[in-house]
Every structure is written in C-alpha cells, then in structure tokens.
Backbone atoms as SQL, in Angstrom:
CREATE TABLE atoms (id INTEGER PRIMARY KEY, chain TEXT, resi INTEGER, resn TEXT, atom TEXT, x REAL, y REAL, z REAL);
INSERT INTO atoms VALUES
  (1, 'A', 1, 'UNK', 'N', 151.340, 81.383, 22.683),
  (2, 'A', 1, 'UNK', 'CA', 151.233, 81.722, 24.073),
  (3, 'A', 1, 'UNK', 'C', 149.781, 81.901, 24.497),
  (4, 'A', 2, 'UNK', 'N', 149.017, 81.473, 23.852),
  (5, 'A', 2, 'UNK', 'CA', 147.580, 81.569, 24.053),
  (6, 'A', 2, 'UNK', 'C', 146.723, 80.288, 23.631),
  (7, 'A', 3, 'UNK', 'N', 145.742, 80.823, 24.163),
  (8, 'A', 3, 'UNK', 'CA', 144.463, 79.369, 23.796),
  (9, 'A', 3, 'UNK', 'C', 144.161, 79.435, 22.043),
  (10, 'A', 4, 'UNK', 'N', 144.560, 80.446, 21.512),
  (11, 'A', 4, 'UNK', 'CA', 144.050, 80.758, 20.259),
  (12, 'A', 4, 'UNK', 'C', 145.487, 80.600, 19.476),
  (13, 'A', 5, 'UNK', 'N', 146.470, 79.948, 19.575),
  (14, 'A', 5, 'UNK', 'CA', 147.742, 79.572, 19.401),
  (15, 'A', 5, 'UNK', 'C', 148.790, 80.135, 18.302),
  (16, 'A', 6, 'UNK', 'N', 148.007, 81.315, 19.430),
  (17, 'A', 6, 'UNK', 'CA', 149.091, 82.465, 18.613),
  (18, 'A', 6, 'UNK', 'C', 150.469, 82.711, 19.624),
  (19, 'A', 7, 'UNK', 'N', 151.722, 83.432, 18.532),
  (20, 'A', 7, 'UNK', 'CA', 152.733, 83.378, 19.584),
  (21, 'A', 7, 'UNK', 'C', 153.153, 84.153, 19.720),
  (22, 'A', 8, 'UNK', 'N', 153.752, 84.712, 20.990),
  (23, 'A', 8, 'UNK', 'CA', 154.086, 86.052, 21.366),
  (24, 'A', 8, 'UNK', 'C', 155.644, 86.765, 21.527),
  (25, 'A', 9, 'UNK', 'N', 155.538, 87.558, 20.801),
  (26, 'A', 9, 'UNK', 'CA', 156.676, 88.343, 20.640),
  (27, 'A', 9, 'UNK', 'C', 157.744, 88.499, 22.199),
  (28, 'A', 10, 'UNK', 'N', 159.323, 88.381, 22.720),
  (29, 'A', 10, 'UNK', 'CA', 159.359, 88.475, 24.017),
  (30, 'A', 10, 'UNK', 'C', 160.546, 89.025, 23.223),
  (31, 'A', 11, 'UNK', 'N', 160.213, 90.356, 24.248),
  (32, 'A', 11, 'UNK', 'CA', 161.419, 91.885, 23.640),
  (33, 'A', 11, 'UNK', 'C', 161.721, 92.550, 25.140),
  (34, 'A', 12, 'UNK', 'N', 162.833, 93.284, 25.166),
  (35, 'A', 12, 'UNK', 'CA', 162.922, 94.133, 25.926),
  (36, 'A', 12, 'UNK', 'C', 161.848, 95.531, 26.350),
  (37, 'A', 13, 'UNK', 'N', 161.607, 95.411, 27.361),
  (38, 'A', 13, 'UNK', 'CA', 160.416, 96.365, 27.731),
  (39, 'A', 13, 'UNK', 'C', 161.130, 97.884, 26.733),
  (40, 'A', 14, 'UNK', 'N', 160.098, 98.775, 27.236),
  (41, 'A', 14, 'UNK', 'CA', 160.469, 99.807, 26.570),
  (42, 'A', 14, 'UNK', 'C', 159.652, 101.060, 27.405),
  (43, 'A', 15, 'UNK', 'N', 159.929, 102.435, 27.244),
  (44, 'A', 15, 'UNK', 'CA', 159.426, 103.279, 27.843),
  (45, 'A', 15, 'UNK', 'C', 157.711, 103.224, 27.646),
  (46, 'A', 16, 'UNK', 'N', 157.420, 103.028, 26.775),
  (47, 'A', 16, 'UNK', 'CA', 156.172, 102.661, 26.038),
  (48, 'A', 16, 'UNK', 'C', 155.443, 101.562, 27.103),
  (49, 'A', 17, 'UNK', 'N', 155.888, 100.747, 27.299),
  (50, 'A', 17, 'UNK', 'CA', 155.588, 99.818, 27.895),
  (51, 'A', 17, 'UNK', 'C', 155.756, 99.391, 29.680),
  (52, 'A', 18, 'UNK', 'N', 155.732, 100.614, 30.440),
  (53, 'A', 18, 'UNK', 'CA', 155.274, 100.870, 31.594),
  (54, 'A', 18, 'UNK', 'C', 154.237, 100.796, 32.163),
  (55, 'A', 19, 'UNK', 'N', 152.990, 101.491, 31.514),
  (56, 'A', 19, 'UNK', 'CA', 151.603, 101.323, 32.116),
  (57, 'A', 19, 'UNK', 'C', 150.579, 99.980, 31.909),
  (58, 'A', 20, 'UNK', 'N', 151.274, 99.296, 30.548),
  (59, 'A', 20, 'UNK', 'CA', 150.718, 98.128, 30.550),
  (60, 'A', 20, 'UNK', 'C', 151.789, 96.839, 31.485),
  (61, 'A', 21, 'UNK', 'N', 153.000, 96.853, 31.765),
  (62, 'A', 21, 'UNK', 'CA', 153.169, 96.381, 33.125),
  (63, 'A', 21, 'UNK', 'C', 152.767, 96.450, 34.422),
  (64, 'A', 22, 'UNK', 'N', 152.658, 97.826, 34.989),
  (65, 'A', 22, 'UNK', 'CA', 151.939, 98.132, 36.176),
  (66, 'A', 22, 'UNK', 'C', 150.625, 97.635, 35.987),
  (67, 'A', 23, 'UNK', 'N', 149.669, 97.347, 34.369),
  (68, 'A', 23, 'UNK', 'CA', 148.418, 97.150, 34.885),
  (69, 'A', 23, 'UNK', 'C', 148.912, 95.539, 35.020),
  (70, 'A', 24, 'UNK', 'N', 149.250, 94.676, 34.059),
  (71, 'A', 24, 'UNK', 'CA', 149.858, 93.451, 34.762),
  (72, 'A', 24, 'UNK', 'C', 150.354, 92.981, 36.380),
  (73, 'A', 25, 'UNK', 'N', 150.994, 93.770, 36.848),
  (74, 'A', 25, 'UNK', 'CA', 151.379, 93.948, 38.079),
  (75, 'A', 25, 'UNK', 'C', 150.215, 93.880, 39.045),
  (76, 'A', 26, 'UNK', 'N', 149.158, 94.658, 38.665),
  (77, 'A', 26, 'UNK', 'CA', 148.299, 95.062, 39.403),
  (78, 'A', 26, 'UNK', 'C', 146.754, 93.731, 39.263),
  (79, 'A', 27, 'UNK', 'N', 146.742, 93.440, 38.252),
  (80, 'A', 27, 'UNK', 'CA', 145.490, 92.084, 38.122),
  (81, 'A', 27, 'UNK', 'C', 146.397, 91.102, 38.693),
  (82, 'A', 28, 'UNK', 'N', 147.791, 90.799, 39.100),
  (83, 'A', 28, 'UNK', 'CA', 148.388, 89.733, 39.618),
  (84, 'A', 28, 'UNK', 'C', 148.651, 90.319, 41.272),
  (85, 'A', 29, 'UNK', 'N', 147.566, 91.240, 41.629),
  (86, 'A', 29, 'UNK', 'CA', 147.645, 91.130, 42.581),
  (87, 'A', 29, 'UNK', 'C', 149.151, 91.738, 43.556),
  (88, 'A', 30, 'UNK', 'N', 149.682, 92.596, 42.528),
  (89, 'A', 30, 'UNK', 'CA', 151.431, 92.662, 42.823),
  (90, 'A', 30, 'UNK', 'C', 151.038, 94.480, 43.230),
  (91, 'A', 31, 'UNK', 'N', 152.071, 95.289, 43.795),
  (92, 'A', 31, 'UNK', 'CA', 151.771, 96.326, 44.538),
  (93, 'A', 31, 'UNK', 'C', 152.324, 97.341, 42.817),
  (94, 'A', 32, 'UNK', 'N', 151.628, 97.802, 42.428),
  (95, 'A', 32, 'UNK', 'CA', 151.713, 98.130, 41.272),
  (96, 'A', 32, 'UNK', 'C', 151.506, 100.045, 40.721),
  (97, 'A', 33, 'UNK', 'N', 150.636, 100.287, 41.342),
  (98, 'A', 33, 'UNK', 'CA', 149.722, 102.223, 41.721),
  (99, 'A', 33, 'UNK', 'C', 150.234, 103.218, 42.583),
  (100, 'A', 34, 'UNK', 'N', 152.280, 102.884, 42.170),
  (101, 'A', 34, 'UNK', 'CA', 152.553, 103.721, 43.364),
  (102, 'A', 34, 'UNK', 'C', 154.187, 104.472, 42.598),
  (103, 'A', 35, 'UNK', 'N', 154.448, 105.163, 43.238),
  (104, 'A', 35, 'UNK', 'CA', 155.757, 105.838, 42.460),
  (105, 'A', 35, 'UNK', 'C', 156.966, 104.597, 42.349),
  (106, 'A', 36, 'UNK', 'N', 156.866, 104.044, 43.908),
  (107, 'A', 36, 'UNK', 'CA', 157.884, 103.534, 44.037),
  (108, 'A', 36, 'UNK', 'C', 158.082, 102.182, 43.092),
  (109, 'A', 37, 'UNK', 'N', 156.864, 101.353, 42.777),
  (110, 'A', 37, 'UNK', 'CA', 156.584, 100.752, 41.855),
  (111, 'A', 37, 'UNK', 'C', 157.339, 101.187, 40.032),
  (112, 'A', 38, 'UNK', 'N', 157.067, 101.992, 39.611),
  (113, 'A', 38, 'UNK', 'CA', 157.436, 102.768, 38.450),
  (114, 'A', 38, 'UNK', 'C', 159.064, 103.237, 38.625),
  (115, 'A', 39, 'UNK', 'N', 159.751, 103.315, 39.878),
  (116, 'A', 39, 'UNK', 'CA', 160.963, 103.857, 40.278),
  (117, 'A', 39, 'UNK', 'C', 161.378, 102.528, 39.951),
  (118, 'A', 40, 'UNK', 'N', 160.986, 101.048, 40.315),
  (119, 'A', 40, 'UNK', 'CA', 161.778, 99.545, 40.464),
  (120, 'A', 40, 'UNK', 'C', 161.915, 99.486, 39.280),
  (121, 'A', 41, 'UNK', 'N', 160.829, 99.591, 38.404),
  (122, 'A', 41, 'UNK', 'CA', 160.910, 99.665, 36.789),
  (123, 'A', 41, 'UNK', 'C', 162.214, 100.342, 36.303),
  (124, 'A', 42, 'UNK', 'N', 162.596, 101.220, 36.737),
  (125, 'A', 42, 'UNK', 'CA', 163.726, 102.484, 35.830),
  (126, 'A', 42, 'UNK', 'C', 164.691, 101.861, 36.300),
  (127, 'A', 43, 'UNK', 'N', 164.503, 101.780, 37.852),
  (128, 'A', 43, 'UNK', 'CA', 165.884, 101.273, 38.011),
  (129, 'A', 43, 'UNK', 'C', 166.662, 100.391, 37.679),
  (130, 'A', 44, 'UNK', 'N', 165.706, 99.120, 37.503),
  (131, 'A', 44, 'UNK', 'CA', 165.986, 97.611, 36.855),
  (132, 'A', 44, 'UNK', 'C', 165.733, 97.814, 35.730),
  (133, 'A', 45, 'UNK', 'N', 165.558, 98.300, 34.494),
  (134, 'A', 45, 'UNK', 'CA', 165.845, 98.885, 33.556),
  (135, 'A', 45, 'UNK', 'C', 167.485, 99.649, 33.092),
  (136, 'A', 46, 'UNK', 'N', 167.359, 100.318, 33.892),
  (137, 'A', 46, 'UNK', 'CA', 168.769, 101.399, 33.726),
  (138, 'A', 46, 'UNK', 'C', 170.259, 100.657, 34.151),
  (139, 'A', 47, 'UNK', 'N', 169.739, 99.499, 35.069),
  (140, 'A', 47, 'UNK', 'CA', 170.834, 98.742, 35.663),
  (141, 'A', 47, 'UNK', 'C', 171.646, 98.057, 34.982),
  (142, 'A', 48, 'UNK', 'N', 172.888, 97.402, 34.335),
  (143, 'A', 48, 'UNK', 'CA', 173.805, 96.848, 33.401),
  (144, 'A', 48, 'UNK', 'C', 173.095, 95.192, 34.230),
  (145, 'A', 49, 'UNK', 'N', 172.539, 94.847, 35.391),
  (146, 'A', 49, 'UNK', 'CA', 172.151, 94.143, 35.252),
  (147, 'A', 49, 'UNK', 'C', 171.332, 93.285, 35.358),
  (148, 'A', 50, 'UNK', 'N', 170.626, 94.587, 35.392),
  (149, 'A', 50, 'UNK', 'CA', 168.925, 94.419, 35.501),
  (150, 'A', 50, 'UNK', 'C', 167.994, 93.936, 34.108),
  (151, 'A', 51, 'UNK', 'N', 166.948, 93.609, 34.013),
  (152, 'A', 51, 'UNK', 'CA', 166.152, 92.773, 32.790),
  (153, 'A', 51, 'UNK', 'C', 164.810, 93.658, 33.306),
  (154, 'A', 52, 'UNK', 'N', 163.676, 93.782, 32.526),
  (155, 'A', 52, 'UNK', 'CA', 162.728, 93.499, 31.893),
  (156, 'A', 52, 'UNK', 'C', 162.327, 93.413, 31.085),
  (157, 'A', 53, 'UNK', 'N', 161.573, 92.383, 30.515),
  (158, 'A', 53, 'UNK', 'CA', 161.394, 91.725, 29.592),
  (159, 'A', 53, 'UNK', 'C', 159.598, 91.756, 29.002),
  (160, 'A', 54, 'UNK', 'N', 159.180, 91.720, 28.216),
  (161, 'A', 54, 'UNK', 'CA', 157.535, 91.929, 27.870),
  (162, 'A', 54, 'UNK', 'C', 157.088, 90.300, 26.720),
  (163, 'A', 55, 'UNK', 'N', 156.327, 89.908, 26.984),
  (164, 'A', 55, 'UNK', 'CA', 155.629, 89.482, 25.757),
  (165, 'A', 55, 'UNK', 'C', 154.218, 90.390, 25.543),
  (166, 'A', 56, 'UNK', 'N', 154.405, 90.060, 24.186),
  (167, 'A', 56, 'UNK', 'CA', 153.540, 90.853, 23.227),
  (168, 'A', 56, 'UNK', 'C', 152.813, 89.941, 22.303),
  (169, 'A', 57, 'UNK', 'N', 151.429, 90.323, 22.094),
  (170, 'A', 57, 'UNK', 'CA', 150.777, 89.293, 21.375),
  (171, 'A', 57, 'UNK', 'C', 149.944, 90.440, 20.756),
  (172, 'A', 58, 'UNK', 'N', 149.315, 90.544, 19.661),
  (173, 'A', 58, 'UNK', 'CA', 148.867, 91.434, 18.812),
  (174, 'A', 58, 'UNK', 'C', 148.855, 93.084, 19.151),
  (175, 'A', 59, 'UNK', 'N', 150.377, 92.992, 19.292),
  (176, 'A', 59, 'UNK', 'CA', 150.046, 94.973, 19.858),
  (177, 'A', 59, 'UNK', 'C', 149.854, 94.532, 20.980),
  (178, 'A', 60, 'UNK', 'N', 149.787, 94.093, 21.996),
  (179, 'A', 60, 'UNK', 'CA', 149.432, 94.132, 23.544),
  (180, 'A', 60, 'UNK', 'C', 150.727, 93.500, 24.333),
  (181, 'A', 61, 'UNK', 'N', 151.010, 94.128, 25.304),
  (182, 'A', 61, 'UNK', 'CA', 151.762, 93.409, 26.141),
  (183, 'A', 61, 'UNK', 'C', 150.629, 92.406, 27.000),
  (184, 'A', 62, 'UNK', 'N', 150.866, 91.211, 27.228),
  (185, 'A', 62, 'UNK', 'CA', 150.265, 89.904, 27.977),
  (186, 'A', 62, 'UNK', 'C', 151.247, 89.421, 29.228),
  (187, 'A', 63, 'UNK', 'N', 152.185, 89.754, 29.169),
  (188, 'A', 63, 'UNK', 'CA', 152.922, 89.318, 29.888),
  (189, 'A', 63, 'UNK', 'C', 154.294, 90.102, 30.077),
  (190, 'A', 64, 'UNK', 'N', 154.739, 89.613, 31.841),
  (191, 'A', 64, 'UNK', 'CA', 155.927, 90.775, 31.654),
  (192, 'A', 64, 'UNK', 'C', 157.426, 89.765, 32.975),
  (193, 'A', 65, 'UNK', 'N', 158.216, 90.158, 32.697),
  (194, 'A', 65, 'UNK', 'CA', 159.115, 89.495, 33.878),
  (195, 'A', 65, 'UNK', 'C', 160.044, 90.464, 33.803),
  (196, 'A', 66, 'UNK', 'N', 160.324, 90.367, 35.507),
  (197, 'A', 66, 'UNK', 'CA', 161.818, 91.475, 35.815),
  (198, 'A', 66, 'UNK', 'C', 162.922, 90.275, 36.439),
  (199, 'A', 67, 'UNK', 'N', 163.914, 91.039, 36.472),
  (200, 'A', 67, 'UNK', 'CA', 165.208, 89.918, 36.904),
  (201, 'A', 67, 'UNK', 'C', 166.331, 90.259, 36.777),
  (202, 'A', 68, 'UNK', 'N', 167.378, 89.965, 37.881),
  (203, 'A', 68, 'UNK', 'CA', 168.579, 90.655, 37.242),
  (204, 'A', 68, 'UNK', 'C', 169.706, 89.505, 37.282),
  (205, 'A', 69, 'UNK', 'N', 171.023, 89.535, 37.277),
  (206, 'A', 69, 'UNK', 'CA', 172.196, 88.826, 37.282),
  (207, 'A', 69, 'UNK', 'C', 173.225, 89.346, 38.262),
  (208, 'A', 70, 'UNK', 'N', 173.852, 88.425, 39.104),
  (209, 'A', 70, 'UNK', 'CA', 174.665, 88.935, 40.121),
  (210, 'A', 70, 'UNK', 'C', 176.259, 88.765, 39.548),
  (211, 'A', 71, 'UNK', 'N', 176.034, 88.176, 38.504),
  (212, 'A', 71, 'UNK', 'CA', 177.603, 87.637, 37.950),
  (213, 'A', 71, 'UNK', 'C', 177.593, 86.253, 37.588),
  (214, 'A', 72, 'UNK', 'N', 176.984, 85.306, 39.189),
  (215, 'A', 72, 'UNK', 'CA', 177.216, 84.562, 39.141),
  (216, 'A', 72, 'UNK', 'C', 175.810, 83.359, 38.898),
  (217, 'A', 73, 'UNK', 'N', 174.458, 83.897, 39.941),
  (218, 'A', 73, 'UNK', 'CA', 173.195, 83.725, 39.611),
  (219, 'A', 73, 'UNK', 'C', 172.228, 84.766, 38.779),
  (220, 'A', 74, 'UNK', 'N', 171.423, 84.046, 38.334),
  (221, 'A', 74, 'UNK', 'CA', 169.700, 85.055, 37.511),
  (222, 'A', 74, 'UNK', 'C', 168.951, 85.049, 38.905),
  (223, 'A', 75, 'UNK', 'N', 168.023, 85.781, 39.089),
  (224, 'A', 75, 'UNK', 'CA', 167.370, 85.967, 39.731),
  (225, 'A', 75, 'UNK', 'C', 165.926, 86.713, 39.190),
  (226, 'A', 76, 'UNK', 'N', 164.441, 86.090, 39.155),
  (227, 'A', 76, 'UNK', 'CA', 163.413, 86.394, 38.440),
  (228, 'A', 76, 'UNK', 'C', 162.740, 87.315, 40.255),
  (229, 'A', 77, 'UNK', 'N', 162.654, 88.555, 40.008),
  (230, 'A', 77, 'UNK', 'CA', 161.692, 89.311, 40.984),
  (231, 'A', 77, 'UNK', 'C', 160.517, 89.191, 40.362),
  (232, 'A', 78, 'UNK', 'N', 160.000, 89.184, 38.963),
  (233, 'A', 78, 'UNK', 'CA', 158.555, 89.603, 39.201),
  (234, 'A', 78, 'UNK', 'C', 157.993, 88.680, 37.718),
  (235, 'A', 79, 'UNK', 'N', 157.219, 88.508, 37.596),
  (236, 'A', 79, 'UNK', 'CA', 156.840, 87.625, 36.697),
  (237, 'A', 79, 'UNK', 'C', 154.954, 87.550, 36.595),
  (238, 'A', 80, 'UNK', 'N', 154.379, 87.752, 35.604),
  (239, 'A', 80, 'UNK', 'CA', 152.734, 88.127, 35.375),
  (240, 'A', 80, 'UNK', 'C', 152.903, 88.351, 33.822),
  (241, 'A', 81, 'UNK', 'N', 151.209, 87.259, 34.070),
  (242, 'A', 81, 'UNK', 'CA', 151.186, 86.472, 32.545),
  (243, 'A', 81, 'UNK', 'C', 149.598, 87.127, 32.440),
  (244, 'A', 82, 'UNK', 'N', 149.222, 87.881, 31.349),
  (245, 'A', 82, 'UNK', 'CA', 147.232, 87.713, 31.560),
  (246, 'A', 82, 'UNK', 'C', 146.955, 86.294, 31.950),
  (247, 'A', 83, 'UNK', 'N', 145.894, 85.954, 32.632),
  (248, 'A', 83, 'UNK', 'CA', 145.312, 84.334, 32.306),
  (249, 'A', 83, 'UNK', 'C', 144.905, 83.384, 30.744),
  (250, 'A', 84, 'UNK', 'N', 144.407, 84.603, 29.994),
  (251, 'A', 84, 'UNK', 'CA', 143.989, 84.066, 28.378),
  (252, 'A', 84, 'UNK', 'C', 145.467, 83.836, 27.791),
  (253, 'A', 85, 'UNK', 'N', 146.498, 84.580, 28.526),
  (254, 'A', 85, 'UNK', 'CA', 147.447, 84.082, 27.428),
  (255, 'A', 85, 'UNK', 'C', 148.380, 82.640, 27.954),
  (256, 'A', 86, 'UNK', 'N', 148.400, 82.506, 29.451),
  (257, 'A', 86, 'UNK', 'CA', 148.804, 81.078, 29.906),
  (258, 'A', 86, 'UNK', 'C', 148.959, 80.045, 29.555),
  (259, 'A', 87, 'UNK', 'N', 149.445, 79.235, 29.540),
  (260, 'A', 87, 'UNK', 'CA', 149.269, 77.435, 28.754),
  (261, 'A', 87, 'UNK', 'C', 149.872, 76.949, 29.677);
C-alpha cells in the first residue's frame, strides 16, 4: 500500500484508533476537531450496521473508511488514505 511496497494490515478500527482517524479526517480536509465528529465514529461503530475499517502499515494507521449496509446497498461515507501510502 505504499511506494516502499509494503502492505497494509485492513482491520476493524478500534477504540485505540480514534485520534489517528480524526487526524486522517482532518489532512483530508474532512470536518474532523469536533465532538460531533468522534460521536459519528461511536455511532457507526456501535451500529450492527455500521463499518469502520483502518489500514495499518508499521504500527500506524494510513488509512481509514466508514460505511454502512442498508440490507440491501453498502454505502462508503468517509474514506482517507495518507498520500505516501496511495498507489
């Protein structure tokens, strides 16, 4: 998942892994430094069918996507990659 062609771990987020989404959120330019921000997280988290999802590349989250399922469609709300780790 990188220029240095290493590959990255893609796991379910984790409590751990909040502040390095919001900072993702936030270099992509996404509204990220706010409660309500951190509330979308729990909630789509806590939801049966809600997703977030992390890649991880040496110990670091690089990347992150949220999304949920209606039954019938997926639906991706949020999606931010670092740039070094892109291809």
């Amino acid at each position: 998942m990188t220029a240095h062609g290493g590959e990255a771990e893609v796991r379910a987020a984790t409590d751990a892994d909040i502040d390095p989404i919001l900072a993702l959120w936030g270099q992509a330019g996404m509204p990220a430094d706010t409660d309500e921000a951190r509330d979308d997280l729990a909630r789509t988290r806590a939801h049966d069918t809600g997703l977030v999802l992390v890649a991880e590349l040496d110990e670091r989250v690089v990347g992150t996507v949220t999304g949920s399922w209606d039954g019938r469609r997926g639906w991706i709300m949020r999606l931010a990659v670092e740039p070094p780790a892109r291809r």
